[in-house]
Structures are given as C-alpha cells and as structure tokens.
TORKOL-4160 file (C-alpha; in steps of 0.2 Angstrom, whole numbers, padded with zeros to 4 digits, m for minus):
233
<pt num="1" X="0093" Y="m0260" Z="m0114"/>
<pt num="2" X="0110" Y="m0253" Z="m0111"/>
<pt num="3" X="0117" Y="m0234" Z="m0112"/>
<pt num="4" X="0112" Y="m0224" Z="m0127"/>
<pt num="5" X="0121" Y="m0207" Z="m0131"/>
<pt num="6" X="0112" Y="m0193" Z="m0137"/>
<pt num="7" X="0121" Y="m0180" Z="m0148"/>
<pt num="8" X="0112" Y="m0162" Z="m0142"/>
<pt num="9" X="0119" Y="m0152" Z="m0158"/>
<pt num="10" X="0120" Y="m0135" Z="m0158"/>
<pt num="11" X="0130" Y="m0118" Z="m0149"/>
<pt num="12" X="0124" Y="m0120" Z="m0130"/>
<pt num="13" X="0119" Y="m0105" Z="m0122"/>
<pt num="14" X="0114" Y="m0104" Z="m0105"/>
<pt num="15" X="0101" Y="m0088" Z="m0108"/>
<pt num="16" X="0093" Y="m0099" Z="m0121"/>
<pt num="17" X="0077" Y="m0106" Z="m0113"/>
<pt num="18" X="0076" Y="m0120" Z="m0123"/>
<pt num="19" X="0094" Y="m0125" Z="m0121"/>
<pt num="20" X="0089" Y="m0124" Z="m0101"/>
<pt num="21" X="0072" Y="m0135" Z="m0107"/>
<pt num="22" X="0083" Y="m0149" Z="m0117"/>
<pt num="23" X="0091" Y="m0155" Z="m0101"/>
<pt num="24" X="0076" Y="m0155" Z="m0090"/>
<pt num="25" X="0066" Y="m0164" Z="m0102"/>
<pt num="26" X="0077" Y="m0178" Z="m0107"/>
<pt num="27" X="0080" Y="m0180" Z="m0088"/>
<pt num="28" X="0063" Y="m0181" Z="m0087"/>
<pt num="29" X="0061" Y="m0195" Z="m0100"/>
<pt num="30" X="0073" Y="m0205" Z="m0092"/>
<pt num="31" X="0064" Y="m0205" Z="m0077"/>
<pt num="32" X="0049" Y="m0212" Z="m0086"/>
<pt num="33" X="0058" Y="m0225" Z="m0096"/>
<pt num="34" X="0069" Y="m0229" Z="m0082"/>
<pt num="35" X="0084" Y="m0232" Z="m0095"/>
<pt num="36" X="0103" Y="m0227" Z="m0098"/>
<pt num="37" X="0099" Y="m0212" Z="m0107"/>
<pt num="38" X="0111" Y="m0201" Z="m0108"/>
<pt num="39" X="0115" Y="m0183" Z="m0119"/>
<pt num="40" X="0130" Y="m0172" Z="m0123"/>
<pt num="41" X="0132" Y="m0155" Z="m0131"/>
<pt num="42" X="0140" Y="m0153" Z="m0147"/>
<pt num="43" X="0144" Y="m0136" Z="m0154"/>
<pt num="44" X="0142" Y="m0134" Z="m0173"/>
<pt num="45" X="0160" Y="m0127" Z="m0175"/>
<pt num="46" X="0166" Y="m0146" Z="m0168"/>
<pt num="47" X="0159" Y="m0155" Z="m0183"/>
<pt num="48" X="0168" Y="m0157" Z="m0199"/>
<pt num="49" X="0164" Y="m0174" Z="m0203"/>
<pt num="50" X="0147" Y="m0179" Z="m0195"/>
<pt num="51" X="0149" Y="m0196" Z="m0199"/>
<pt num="52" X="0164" Y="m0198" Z="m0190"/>
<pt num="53" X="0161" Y="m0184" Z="m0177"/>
<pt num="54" X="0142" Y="m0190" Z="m0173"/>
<pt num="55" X="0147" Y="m0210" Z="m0175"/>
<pt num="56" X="0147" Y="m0214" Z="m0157"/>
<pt num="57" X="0129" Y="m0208" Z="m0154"/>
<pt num="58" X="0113" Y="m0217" Z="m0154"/>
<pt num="59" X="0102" Y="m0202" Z="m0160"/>
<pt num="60" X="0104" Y="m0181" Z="m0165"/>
<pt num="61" X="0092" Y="m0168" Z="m0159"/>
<pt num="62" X="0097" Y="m0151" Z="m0168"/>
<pt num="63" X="0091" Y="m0138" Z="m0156"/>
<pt num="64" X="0086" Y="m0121" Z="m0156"/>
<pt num="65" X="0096" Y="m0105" Z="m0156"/>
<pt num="66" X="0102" Y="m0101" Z="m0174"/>
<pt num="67" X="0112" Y="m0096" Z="m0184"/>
<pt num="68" X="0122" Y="m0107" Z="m0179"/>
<pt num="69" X="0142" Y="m0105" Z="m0177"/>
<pt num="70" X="0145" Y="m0117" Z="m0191"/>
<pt num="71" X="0128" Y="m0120" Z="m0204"/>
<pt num="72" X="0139" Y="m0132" Z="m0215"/>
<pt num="73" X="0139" Y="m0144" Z="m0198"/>
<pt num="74" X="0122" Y="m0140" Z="m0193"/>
<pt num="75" X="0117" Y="m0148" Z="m0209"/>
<pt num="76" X="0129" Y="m0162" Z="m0208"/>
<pt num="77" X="0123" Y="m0166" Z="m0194"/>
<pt num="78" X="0105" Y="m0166" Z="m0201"/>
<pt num="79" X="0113" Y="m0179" Z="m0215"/>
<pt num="80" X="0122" Y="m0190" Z="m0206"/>
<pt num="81" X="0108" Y="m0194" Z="m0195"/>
<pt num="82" X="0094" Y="m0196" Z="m0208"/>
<pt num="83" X="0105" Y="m0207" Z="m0221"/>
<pt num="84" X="0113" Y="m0217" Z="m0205"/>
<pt num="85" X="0096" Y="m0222" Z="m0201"/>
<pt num="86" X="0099" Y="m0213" Z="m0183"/>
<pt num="87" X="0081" Y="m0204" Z="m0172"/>
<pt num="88" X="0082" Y="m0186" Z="m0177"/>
<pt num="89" X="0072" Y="m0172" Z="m0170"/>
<pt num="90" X="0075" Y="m0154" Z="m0174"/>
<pt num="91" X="0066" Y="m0140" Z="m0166"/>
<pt num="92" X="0060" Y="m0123" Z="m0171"/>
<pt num="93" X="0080" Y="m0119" Z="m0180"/>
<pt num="94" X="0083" Y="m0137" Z="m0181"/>
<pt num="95" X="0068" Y="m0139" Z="m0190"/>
<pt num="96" X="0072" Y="m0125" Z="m0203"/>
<pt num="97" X="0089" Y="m0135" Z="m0205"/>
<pt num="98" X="0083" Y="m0148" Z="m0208"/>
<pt num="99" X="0071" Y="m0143" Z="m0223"/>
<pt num="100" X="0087" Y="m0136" Z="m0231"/>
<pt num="101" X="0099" Y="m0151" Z="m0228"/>
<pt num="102" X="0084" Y="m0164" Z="m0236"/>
<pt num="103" X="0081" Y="m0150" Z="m0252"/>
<pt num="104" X="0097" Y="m0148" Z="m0255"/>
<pt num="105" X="0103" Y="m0167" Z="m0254"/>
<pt num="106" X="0086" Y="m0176" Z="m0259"/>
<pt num="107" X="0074" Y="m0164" Z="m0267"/>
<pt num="108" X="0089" Y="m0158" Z="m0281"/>
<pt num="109" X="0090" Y="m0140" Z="m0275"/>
<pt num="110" X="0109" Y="m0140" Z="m0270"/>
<pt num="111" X="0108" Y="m0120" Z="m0269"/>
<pt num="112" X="0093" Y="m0123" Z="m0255"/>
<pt num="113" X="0095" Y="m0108" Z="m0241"/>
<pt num="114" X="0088" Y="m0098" Z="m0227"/>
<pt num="115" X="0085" Y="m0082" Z="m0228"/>
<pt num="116" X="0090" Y="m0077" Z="m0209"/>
<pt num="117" X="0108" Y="m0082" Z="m0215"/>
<pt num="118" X="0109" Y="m0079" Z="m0234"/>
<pt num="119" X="0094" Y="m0067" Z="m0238"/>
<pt num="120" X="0101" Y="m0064" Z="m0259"/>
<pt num="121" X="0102" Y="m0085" Z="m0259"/>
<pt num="122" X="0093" Y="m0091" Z="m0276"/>
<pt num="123" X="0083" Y="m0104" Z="m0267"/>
<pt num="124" X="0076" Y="m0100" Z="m0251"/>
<pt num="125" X="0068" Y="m0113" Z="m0243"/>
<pt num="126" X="0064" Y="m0104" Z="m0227"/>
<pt num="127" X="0059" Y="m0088" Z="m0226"/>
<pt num="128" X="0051" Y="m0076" Z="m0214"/>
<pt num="129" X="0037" Y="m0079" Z="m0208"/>
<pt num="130" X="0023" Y="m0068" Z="m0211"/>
<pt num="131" X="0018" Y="m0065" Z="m0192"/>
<pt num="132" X="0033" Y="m0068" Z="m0178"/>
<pt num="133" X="0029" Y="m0082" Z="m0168"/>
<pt num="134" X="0043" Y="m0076" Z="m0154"/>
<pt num="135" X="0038" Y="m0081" Z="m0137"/>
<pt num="136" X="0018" Y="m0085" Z="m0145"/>
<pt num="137" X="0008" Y="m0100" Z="m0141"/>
<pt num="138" X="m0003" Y="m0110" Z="m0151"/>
<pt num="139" X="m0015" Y="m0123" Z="m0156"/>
<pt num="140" X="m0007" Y="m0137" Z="m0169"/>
<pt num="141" X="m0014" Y="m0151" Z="m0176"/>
<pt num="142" X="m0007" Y="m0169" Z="m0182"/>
<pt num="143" X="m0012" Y="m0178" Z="m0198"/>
<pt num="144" X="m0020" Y="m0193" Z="m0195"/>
<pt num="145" X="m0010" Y="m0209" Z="m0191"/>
<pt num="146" X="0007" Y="m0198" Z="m0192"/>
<pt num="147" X="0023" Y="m0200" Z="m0181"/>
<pt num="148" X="0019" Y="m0184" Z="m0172"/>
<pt num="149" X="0003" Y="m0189" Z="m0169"/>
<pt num="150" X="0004" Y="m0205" Z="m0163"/>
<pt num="151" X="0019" Y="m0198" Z="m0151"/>
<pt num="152" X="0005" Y="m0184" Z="m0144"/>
<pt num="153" X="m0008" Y="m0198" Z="m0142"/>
<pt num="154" X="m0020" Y="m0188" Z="m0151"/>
<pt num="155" X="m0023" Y="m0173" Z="m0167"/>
<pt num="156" X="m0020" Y="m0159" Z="m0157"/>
<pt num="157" X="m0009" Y="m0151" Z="m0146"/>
<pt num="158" X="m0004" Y="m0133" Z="m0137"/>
<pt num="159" X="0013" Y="m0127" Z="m0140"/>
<pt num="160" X="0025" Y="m0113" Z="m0137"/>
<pt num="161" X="0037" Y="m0104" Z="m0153"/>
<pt num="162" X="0052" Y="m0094" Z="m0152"/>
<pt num="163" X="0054" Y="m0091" Z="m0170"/>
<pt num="164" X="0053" Y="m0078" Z="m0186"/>
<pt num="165" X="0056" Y="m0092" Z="m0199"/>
<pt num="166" X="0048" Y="m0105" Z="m0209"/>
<pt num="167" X="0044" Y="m0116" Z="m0223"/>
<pt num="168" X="0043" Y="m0105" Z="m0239"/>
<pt num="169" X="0028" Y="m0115" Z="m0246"/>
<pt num="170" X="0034" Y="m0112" Z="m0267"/>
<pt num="171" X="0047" Y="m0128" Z="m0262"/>
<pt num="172" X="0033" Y="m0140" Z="m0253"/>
<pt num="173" X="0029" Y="m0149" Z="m0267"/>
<pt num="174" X="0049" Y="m0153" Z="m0272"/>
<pt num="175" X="0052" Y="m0158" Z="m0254"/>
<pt num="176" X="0036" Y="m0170" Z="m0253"/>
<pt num="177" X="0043" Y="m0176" Z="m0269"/>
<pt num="178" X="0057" Y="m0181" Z="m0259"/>
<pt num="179" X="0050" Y="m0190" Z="m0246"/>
<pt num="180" X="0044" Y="m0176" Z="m0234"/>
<pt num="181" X="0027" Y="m0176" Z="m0225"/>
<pt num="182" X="0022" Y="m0160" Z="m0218"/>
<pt num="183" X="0011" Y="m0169" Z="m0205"/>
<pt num="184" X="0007" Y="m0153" Z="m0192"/>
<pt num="185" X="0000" Y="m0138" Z="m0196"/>
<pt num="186" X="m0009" Y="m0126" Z="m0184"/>
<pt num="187" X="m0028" Y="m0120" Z="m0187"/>
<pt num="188" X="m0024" Y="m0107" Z="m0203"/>
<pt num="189" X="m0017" Y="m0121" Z="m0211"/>
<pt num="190" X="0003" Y="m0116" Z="m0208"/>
<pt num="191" X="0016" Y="m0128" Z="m0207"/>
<pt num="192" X="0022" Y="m0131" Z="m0190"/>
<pt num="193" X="0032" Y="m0149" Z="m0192"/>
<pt num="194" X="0038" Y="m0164" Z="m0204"/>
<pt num="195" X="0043" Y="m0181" Z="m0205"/>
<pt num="196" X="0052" Y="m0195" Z="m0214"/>
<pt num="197" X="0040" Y="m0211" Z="m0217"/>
<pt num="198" X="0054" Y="m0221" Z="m0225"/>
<pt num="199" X="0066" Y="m0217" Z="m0209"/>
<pt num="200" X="0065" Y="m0224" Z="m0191"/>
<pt num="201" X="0061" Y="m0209" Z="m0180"/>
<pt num="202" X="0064" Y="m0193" Z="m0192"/>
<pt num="203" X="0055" Y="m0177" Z="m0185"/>
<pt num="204" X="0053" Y="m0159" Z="m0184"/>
<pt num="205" X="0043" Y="m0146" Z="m0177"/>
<pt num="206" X="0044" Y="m0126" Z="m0179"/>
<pt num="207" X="0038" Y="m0125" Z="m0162"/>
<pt num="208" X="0049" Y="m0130" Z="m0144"/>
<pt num="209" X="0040" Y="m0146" Z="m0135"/>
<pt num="210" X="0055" Y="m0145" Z="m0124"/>
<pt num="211" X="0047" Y="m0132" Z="m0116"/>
<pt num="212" X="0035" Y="m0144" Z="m0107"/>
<pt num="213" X="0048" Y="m0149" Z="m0095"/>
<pt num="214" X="0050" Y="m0130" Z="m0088"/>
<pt num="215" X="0034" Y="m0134" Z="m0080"/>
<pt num="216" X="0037" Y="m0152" Z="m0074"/>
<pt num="217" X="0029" Y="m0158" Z="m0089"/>
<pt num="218" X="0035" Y="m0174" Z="m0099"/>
<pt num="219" X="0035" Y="m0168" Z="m0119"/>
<pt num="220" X="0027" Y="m0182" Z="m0128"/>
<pt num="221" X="0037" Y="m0179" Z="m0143"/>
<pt num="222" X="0053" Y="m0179" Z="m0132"/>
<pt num="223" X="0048" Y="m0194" Z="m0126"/>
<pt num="224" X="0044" Y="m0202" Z="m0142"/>
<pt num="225" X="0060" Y="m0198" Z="m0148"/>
<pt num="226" X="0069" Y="m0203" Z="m0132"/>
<pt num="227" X="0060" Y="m0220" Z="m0135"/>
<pt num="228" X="0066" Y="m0222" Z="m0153"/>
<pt num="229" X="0084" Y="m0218" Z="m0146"/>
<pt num="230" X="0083" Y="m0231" Z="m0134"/>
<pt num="231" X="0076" Y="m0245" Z="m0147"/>
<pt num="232" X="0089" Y="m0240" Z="m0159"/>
<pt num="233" X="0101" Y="m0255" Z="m0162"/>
C-alpha cells in the first residue's frame, strides 16, 4: 500500500487534549499497520469548496473542539467525505456535525442546526444534553454486528466525553429514514455514536477514543478507521 493522506479537519489548538490525542493515536496506528499513513491539519476557515479543498485526501476525521471557526466547512467537510465515498470519523463535535450535514442534505431538513451555535434554529438536531458529560467516563455498548463493534472486537467498551451536546432524539427516526444507524448507546439507553451502512467506513462517536493513545493505548476505532484509509483506492 503506498502513502495515504488524512485530512485532520477542524481549529487546532494545542490546549485541546484531544487535538494532542489525534497525533499520538494515529502514530500509533501506523506503527501497528506498518504503512505510509500520514495526517495533516485543516482549519475550517481553509475550506470553501470541500470537494476541491479535501480532494487530495484519502480520508477526513472532523475532530473535536467546536464551534468551529467556519460551521459551513465543517459540514462541507462532513459532505464531501460521505458522498465521495471517502473513511469519515467524527468525534464528540464531529459527531454532532455530522448528524446536521446528513439532516440537512439527506434526511429533508435543510434548516437542521445545533443549538450551541444557533439556539432560536427551527430545527435543532442537537441539543444539550440533559447531564454534561465534560471530562466523564463511561460504559457504551455496540449493536450487534455493527461497524463500531466489529472495530472494538466486542459490545462493549469504556470511554471518556468532553461534551454538553447531543442527538435531540425528536429527529432519530427522520435521520434513520435517511440511512443513519445509531448503533452505540451507553447503559440508559443514550445515543453515543452512528454509521452509514451504505458507505465504506462512515462513523461517529459522541465520546473521544483518541484519548486511548495518551495512555499508550491503540484506540480500536482509530485503528479501524486508519485501516479503511489505508484500503481506500
């Protein structure tokens, strides 16, 4: 397999501890799949045109810390990689992005919103959470036979949030009408991550896996997603 570019999208900040995490754990991947894998930051306020801006990547990994500079790229960048057929994985803000850009271009809601950003929107698809999971941990399990499962190796997993926001569950059904499965939730039944079925390697998680790597750790759904990247054509 020869070199593979991934597009690290979003507004890098050093104090971030998940933008420190990103690096660590892809380094870390690429150790294990001993391949040219290689990652560059792209600030949101650099993309105007995803599908030119993005082409020259083999896969896009929207990552934590929003709002983001630019929103409109953000989900651009969520666009381009889904209808290019590109691995996506979005974490914790990602992930929220990520709902929006599908309900908004696939599920018929063009007015879809977050409520961090645009808290008078008519369609708020995510919403505050009813208990902060800033700095918590906690248990999440994995539908049966799903991407995120079979990239744990098992139903359930122990994983650290940094987050105030989430699916507003009044718009789950319109966005499984669109192709969405919500395929992790943790034990009171919460939604904690999605994916695309009809797509190669579409994911996100509310939580931070990158996280892992802070403590040497390989994050399997790093790793998954690395692996997709490297299989892309």
């Amino acid at each position: 397999m020869g070199r593979r570019l991934i597009a690290l999208v979003g507004d890098h900040d050093a104090k971030v501890t998940a933008h420190r995490a990103i690096p660590v754990a892809l380094g870390l991947c690429r150790d294990r799949l001993g391949a040219g894998l290689e990652w560059e930051w792209v600030a949101t306020r650099a993309i105007s045109d995803a599908a030119g801006d993005l082409a020259r990547f083999s896969g896009v990994w929207l990552v934590p810390a929003s709002p983001y500079e630019n929103t409109a790229g953000a989900i651009d960048a969520v666009r381009f990689a889904r209808t290019a057929g590109r691995p996506f994985l979005g974490t914790c803000g990602g992930f929220q992005h990520a709902l929006i850009e599908i309900a908004r271009t696939a599920a018929g809601m063009p007015d879809a919103d977050h409520a961090e950003t645009n808290p008078a929107g008519r369609s708020l698809v995510v919403t505050k959470l009813r208990c902060s999971l800033v700095e918590k941990t906690g248990t999440v399990r994995f539908e049966e036979g799903s991407l995120l499962a079979k990239a744990y190796g098992g139903s359930v997993a122990t994983e650290g949030y940094r987050c105030n926001y989430g699916l507003n569950r009044e718009h789950q059904a319109l966005l499984e009408k669109a192709g969405l499965r919500f395929t992790a939730k943790d034990d009171a039944g919460e939604i904690r991550g999605a994916e695309l079925a009809s797509h190669p390697f579409f994911a996100g998680v509310l939580f931070q896996p990158e996280r892992a790597a802070l403590r040497g750790e390989v994050p399997p759904l790093v790793l998954a997603f690395a692996t997709a990247v490297m299989s892309a054509g």
